[in-house]
C-alpha positions in Angstrom: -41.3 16.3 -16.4 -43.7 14.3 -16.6 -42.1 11.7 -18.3 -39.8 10.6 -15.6 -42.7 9.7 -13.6 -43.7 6.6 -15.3 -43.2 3.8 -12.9 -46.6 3.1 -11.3 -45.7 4.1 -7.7 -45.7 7.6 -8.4 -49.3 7.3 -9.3 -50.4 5.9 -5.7 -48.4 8.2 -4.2 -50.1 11.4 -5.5 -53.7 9.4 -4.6 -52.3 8.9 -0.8 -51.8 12.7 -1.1 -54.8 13.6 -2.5 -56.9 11.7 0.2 -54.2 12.9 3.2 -54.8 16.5 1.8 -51.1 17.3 1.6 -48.8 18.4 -1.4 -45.9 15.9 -2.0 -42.8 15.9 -4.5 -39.8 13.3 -5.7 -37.0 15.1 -4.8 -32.9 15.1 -5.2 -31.6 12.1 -6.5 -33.9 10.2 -8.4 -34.9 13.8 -10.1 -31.1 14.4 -10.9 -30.6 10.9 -12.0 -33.4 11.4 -14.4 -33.1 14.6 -16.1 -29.1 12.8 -16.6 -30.3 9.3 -17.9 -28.3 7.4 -15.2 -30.6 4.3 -15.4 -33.5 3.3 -13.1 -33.5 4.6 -9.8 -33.4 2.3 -6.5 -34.2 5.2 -4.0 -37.2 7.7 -4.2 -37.1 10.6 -2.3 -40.6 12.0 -1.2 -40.9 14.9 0.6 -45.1 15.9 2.2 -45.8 19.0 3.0 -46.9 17.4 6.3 -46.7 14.1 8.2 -43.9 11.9 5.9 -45.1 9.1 7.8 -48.8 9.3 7.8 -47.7 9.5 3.8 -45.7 6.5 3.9 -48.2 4.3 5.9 -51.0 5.4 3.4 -49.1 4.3 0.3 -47.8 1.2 2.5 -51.5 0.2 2.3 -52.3 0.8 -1.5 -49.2 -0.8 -3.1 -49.5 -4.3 -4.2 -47.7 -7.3 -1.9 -47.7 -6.2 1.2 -44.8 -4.2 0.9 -41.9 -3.4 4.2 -42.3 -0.2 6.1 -39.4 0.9 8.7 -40.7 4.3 10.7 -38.5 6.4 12.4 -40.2 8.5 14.5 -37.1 10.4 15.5 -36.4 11.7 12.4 -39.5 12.1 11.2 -39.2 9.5 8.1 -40.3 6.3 6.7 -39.0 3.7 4.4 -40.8 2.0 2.2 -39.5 -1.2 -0.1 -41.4 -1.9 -3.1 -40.4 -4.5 -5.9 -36.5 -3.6 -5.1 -37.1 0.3 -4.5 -36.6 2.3 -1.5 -39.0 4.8 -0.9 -38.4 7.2 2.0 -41.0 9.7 2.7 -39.9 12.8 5.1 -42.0 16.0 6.3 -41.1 19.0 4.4 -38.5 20.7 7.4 -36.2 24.0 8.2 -33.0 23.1 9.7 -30.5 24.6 11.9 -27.2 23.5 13.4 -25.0 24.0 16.5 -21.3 24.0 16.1 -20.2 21.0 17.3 -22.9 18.8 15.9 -23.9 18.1 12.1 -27.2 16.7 13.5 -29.7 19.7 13.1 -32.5 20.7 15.1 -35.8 20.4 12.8 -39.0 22.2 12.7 -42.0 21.7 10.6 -41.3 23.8 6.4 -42.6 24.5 3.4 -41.2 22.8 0.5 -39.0 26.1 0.1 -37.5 25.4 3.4 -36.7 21.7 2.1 -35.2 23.0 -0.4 -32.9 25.5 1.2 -31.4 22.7 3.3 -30.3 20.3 0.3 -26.8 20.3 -0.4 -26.5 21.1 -4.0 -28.6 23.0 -6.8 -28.9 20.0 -8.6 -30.1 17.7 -5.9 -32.7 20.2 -4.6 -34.8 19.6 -7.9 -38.3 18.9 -6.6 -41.0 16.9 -9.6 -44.5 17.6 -8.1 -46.7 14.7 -7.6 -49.7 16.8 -6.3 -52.6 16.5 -8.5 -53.4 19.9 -9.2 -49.8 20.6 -10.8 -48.8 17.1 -11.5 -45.3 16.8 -12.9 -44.3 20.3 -12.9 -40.5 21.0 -12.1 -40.1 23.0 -9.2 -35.9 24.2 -9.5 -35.5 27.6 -7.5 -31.4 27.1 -7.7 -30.5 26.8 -11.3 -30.1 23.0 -11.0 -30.7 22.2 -14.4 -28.7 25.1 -15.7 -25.7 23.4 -13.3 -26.5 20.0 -14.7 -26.1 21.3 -18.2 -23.1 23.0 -17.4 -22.0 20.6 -15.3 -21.2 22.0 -12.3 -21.4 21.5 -8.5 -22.9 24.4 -6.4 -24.7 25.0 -3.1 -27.9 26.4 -3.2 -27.0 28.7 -0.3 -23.7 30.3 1.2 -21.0 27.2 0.7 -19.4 28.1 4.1 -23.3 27.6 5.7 -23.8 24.6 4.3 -20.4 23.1 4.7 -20.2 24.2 7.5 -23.8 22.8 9.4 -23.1 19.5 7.8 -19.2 18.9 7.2 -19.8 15.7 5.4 -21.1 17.4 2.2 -17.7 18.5 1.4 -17.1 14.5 0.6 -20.4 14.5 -1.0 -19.4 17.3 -3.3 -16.0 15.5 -4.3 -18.2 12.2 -4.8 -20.6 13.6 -7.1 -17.9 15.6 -9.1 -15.8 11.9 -9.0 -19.0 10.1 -9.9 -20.6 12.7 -12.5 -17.2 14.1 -14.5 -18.4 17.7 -12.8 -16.6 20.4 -11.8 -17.1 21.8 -8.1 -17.8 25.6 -8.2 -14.8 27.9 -7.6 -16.4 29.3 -4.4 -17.9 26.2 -3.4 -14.9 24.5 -3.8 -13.0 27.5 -2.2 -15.3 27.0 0.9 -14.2 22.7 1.5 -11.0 24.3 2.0 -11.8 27.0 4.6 -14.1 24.5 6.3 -11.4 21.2 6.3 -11.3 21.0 9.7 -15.0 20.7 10.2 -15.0 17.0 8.8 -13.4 16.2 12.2 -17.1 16.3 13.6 -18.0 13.0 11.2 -18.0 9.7 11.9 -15.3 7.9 10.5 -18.1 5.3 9.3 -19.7 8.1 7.5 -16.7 9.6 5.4 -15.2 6.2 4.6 -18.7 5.4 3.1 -17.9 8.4 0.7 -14.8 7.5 0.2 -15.9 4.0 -0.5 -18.3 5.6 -3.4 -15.4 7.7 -5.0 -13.1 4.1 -4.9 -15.8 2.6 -7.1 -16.4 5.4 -9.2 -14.9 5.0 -12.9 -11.7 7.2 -12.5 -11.2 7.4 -8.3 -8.3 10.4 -9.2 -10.8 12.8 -10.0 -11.8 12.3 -6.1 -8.8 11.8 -4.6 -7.2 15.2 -6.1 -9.6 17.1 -4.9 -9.3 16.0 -1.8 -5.6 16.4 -1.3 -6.1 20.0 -3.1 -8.5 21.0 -0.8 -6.7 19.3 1.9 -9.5 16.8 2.7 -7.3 14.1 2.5 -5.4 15.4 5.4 -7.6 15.2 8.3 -8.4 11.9 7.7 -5.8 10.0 6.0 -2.1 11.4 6.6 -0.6 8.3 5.1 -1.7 8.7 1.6 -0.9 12.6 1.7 2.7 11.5 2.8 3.2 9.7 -0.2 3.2 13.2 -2.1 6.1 15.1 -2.9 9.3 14.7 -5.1 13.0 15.2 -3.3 15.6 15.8 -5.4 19.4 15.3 -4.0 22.3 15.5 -6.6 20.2 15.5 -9.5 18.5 12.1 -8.8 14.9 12.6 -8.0 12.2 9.7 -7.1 8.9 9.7 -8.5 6.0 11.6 -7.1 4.3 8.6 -5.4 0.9 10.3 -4.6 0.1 10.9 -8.0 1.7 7.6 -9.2 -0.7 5.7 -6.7 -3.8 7.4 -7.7 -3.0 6.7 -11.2 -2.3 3.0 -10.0 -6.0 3.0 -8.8 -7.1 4.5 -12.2 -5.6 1.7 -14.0 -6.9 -1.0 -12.2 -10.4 0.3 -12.2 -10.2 -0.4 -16.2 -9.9 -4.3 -14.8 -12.0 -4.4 -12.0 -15.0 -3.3 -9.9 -13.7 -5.4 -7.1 -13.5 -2.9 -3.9 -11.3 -4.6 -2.1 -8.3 -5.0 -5.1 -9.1 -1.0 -5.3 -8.0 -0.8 -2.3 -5.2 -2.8 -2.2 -4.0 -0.7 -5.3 -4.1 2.6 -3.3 -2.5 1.1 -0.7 0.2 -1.3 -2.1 3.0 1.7 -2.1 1.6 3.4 1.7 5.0 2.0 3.1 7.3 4.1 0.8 7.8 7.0 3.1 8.9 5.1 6.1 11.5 3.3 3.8 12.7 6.0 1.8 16.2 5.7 1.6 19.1 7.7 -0.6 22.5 6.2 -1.5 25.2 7.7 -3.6 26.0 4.8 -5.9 22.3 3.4 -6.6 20.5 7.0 -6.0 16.7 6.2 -4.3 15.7 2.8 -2.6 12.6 1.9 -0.8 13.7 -1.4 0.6 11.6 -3.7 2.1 8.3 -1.0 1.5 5.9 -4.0 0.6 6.2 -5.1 3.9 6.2 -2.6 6.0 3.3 -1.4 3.8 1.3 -4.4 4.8 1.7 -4.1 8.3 0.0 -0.3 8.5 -3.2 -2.3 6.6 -4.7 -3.3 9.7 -4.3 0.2 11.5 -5.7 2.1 8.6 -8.5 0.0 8.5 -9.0 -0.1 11.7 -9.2 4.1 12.2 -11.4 4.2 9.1 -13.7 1.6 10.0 -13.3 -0.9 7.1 -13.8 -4.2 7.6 -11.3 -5.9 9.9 -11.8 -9.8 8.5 -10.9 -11.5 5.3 -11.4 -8.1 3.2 -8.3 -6.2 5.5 -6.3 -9.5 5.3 -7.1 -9.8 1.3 -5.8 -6.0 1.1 -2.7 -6.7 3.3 -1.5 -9.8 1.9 -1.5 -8.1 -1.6 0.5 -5.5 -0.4 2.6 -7.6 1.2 2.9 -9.7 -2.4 3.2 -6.3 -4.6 7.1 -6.4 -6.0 7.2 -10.2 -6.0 6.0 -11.0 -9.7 8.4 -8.5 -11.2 10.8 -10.9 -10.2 9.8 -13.5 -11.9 10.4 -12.1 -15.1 13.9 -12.8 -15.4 14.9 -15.6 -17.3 17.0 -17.0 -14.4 13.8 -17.1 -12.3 13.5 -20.7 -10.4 10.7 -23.0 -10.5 10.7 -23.1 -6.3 10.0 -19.1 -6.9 7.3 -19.5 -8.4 5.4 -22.1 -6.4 6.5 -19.6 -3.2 4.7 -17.2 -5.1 1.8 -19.3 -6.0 1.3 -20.8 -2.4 1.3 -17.6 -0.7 -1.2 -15.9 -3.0 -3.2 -18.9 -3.8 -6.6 -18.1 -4.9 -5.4 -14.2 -5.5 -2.5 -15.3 -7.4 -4.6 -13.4 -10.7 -6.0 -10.8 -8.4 -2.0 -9.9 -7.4 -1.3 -10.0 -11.4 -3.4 -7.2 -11.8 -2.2 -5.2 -9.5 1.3 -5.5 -10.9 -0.1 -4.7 -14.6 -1.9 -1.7 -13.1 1.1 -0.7 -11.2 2.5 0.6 -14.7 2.3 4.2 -15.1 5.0 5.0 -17.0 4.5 7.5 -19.8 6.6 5.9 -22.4 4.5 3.4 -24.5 7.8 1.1 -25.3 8.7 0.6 -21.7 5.0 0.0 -20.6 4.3 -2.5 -23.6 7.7 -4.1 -22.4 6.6 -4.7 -19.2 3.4 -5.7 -19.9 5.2 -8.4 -21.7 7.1 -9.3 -18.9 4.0 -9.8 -17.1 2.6 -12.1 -19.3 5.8 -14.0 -19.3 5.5 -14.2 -15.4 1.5 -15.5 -15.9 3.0 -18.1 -17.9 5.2 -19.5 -15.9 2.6 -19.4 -13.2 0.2 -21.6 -15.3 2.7 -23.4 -16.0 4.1 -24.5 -12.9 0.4 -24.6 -11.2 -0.5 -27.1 -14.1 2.5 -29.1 -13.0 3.1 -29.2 -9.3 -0.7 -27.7 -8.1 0.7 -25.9 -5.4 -1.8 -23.0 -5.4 -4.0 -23.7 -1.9 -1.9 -26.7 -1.2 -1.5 -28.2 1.9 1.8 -30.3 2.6 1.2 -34.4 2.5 1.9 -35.0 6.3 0.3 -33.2 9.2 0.6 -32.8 12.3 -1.2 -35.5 13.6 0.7 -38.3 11.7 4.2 -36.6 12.7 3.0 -37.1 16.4 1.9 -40.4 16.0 4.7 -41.5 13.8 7.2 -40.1 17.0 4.9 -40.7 19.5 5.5 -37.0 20.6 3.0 -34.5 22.4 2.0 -31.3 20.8 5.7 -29.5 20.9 8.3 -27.3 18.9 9.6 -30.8 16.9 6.0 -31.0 14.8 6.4 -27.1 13.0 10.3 -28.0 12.6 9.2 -31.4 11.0 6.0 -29.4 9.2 7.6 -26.1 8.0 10.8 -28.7 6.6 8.8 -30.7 4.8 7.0 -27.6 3.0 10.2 -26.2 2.2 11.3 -29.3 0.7 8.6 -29.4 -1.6 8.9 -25.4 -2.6 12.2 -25.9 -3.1 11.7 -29.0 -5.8 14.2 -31.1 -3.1 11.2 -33.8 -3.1 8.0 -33.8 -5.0 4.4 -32.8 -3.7 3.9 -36.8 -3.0 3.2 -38.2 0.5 5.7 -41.1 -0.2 8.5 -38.5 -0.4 7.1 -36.7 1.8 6.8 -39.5 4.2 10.6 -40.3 3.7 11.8 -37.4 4.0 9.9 -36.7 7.3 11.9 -39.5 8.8 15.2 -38.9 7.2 14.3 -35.2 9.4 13.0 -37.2 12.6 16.9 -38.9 12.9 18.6 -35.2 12.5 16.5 -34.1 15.4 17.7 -37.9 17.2 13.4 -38.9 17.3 12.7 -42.2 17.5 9.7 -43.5 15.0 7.4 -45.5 16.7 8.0 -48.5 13.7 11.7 -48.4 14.5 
C-alpha cells in the first residue's frame, strides 16, 4: 500500500511519530478513496496511538510554510492545513453512547478500538505510517473485499452502530448514492428498525448529508433508499407526500415521487448547481395540497406552482438551508415552473414573453432547464417533441430579449420623478402610476422608452384628476 502514500506529508508524519514514540495510521477516507482511484484527497485522517495533538503540533513544526493548526482540546483532535489539505490528527479512542445522545463518551484505545467505532468496513481501512511496518494495510472487517464487491456494511452489529450514532444511516445512503454501492441486506434492514433515531440529529447535520447525496451524480439512488427505509419520513413529510398513485374511474395521475426524483436525475446531466437541484426536487412539492379530480377533465393540480413556492421558505427554514438569495432563487423557480410550457403555442403573445423574461431575469436559462428536465416521459416521440417545443420557447425568448431588453429591466420613470412631476408625498398614487406604466410596457401598449413612458405617465396622472406641476 505503499503506493498511495506518495505525497510528501506522509513522510513527516511517520518522523513526528518516530521521535513522539507512538504508532500512527491514515485512516477511512483518504484509504477508501485510494484503493477506489477517486482522485487526490483533500482530508487526511491520522489516527496516534496516543496524544493526536501532541502529533499534530509536531508535524505543525516540520512541514514547510508555517502551516494553520486548529486544537480542540475537547475532542481530543487537531487540524492541520497544508498546501490545500486538511489533516486531522485524533488519539486512537473506544467509544460508548447514552440513548438520547449521539455524542459518545471517549476513553483512551488501541487502534483496534478505533477501528471498532468506524462506521463502515470500508472506511475502517487503517495504512500504517509507523516506521517499523511502514505501509502495511491493517483491514480487520473485509473492507477491501466490500469495496470489490461493492457493498456497504458495518463493521459491527448494524443496530449498535446505527443506533449510538443515528446519522450514519444518512451516511450509509450517501456513500451507496455517491459510490453506485449497494447497502447490506441487514445493514440496510437495521436504518429501518432504527428510523426514528435520526430524530436525535441536528437538522444542520442531516441536511449536510442530504446536501451531499443532491450533488451526487444520480441523487435517486439516495433518495429511494431513503423513502424505502422510511428515512425520508422523519425529516421531510412533504416529499414523501408526493408518493402514491390514486386511481378513480379508470383515470390515474402519475406517481409524483418517483417522477420528481427522476426530475432531479435529469437535471443533474445539466448542472452541478445545488441550488437548481433543489429547485428541481421541489418545483412539484405543492401537488398534494392542489390535487383535485373532476369528471370531465379527470386530475388537475391547479395553481400547484404557487402554492409550491410558498412551502420553500418553511422547508428551508426546518432544514436549515439558507434563508437569503439561495431560498428566494429556489422559490421563485418554483413559482415560474409551468410558465414556459405555455409559451409554446403558436398563439403565444410577445407581452408573455417579456412577463416571463422580467420575472425570471437573470434565471430565465436556469428556469429552461428545469422545464427540459421536467420531462420524464417514457416515450422517446413525445419527449423529443417537447424538447422541441422548448427550444421553440428559448427562441422566442432570445428573440424578444434581443428586441425589447426586458430581462432585469427597470421601468423609465421612478418614483421620484412621479412625485416631483405631481408634486405628491410618498402615497398609494406613485405604485398606481409605477405598476401602470410597467404594465404598459409588458403589454407592448407603449415601448420601453422614457418619452412614452413619460407620456403615458401623464395621460395616467389626469385619470387619477393630479395636477402636473408644469401644468
Amino acid at each position: 500500500m505503499k503506493e498511495h502514500l506518495n505525497n510528501p506529508v506522509f513522510t513527516v508524519i511517520s518522523e513526528a511519530a518516530k521521535e513522539l514514540g507512538v504508532e500512527c495510521y491514515v485512516i477511512g477516507g483518504f484509504v477508501r478513496d485510494a484503493i477506489l482511484n477517486r482522485g487526490t484527497a483533500k482530508d487526511i485522517d491520522v489516527v496516534a496511538v496516543g496524544s493526536g495533538i501532541a502529533l499534530a503540533k509536531s508535524v505543525a513544526k516540520k512541514l514547510s510554510g508555517k502551516p494553520e493548526i486548529t486544537i480542540f482540546k475537547t475532542y481530543g483532535t487537531a487540524m492541520v492545513k497544508h498546501k490545500g489539505v486538511e489533516l486531522e490528527f485524533v488519539g486512537a479512542r473506544k467509544e460508548s453512547y447514552s440513548q438520547d445522545s449521539r455524542k459518545p463518551i471517549v476513553e483512551d484505545g488501541t487502534l483496534e478500538d478505533d477501528q471498532n467505532r468506524r462506521d463502515f468496513t470500508i472506511n475502517a481501512l487503517a495504512i500504517s505510517l509507523s516506521e517499523h511496518n511502514y505501509g502495511e494495510l491493517l483491514d480487520p472487517f473485509g473492507g477491501i473485499a466490500d469495496l470489490e464487491r461493492k457493498i456497504i456494511r458495518t463493521p459491527l452489529d448494524p443496530d449498535v452502530t446505527y443506533s449510538d450514532d443515528p446519522l450514519r444511516m444518512m451516511r450509509a445512503i450517501r456513500f451507496s448514492t455517491q459510490l453506485g454501492f449497494e447497502i447490506e441486506e441487514e445493514s440496510l434492514k437495521a436504518i429501518k428498525r432504527n428510523k426514528k433515531r435520526i430524530n436525535i440529529i441536528s437538522k444542520e447535520r442531516i441536511t449536510d448529508e442530504l446536501n451531499k447525496i443532491m450533488l451526487a451524480p444520480k441523487p435517486s439512488i439516495g433518495f429511494r433508499l431513503l423513502f424505502e427505509t422510511e428515512l425520508l419520513h422523519e425529516f421531510f413529510p412533504e416529499l414523501v407526500a408526493l408518493h402514491g398513485v390514486e386511481d378513480i374511474e379508470g383515470q390515474a395521475h402519475k406517481d409524483n415521487f418517483y417522477h420528481t426524483i427522476q426530475v432531479v436525475d435529469n437535471i443533474c446531466e445539466n448542472t452541478d448547481d445545488l441550488w437548481l437541484r433543489w429547485a428541481a426536487l421541489l418545483h412539484d412539492i405543492g401537488k398534494p395540497t392542489t390535487k383535485r379530480f373532476h369528471k370531465k377533465t379527470g386530475w388537475t393540480f391547479h395553481s400547484h406552482e404557487f402554492v409550491g413556492s410558498k412551502m420553500v421558505p418553511k422547508i428551508f427554514k426546518r432544514l436549515k438551508l439558507p434563508l437569503n438569495e439561495k431560498m428566494k432563487y429556489v422559490e421563485k423557480l418554483v413559482k415560474l415552473s409551468s410558465r414556459p410550457i405555455a409559451l409554446a403555442q403558436d398563439d403565444a403573445t410577445d407581452s408573455a414573453v417579456r412577463r416571463l423574461l422580467f420575472e425570471a431575469g437573470d434565471d430565465t436559462d436556469d428556469l429552461m432547464t428545469l422545464c427540459e428536465a421536467d420531462i420524464t416521459s417514457r416515450n422517446k416521440e413525445k419527449v423529443k417533441r417537447y424538447l422541441a417545443n422548448y427550444k421553440r420557447v428559448r427562441a422566442k425568448l432570445k428573440e424578444v430579449e434581443e428586441r425589447d431588453h426586458v430581462r432585469n429591466w427597470q421601468p423609465p420613470i421612478d418614483g421620484a420623478l412621479i412625485m416631483k412631476t405631481f408634486n405628491l408625498p410618498p402615497g398609494p398614487e406613485i405604485g398606481i402610476i409605477k405598476n401602470a406604466i410597467r404594465e404598459a410596457i409588458l403589454d407592448g401598449e407603449i415601448s420601453n422608452d422614457f418619452d412614452e413612458a413619460y407620456s403615458f405617465m401623464l395621460k395616467k396622472g389626469d385619470e387619477l384628476q393630479l395636477v402636473s406641476a408644469k401644468k
